[in-house]
C-alpha positions in Angstrom: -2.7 -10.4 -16.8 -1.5 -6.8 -15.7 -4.9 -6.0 -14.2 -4.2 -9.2 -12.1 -0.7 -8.4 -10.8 -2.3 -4.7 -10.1 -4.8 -6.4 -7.6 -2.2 -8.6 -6.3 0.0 -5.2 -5.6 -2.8 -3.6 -4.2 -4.0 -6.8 -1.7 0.2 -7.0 -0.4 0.4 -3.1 -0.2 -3.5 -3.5 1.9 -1.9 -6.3 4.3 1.1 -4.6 5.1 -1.2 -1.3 6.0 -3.1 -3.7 8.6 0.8 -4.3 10.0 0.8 -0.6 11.7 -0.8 0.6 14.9 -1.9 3.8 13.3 -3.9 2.1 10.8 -7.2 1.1 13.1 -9.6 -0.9 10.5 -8.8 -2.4 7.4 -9.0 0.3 4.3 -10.7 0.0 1.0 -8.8 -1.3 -1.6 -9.8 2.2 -4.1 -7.9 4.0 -1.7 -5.3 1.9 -1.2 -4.9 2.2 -5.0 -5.4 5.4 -5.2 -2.6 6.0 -2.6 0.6 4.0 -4.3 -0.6 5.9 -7.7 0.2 9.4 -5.5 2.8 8.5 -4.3 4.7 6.8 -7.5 4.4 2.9 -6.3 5.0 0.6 -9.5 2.8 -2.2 -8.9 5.1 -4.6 -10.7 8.2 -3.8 -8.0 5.5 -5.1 -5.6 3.8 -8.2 -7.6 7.1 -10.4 -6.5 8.6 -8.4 -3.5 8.2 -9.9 0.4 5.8 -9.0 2.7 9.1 -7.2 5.0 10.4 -5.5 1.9 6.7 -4.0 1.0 6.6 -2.9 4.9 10.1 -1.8 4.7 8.6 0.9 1.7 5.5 2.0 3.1 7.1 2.4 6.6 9.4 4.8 4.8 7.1 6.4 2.7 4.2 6.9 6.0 7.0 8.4 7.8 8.7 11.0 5.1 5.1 12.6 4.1 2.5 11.5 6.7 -0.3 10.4 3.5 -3.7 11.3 4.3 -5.0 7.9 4.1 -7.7 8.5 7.2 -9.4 11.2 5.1 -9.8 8.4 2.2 -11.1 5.9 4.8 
């Protein structure tokens, strides 16, 4: 069950990426992963959180230490 609820994390935290301008094409989901683990993202906060709440995070999160997601993509 966990391993679904990661994916489900992963696949809300993926859509909300596609939400900002600076993100030009749709990222694989490894380094999506690989990104909430670096930067401390429980999945299970995510599993039942809105889609504005989960944009709300990783707006904040983008903006305090710039991730180098286009190097992973």
């Amino acid at each position: 069950m966990q391993c679904y609820q990661y994916l489900a994390a992963v696949t809300v935290v993926a859509n909300a990426f596609e939400a900002f301008p600076e993100i030009r094409h749709k990222l694989p989901l490894n380094a999506i992963a690989d990104w909430m683990a670096e930067n401390n993202i429980d999945p299970e906060d995510l599993v039942f959180a809105s889609a504005s709440e989960v944009r709300t995070k990783i707006a904040i999160l983008i903006q305090q230490n710039q991730p180098h997601i286009r190097i992973a993509a």
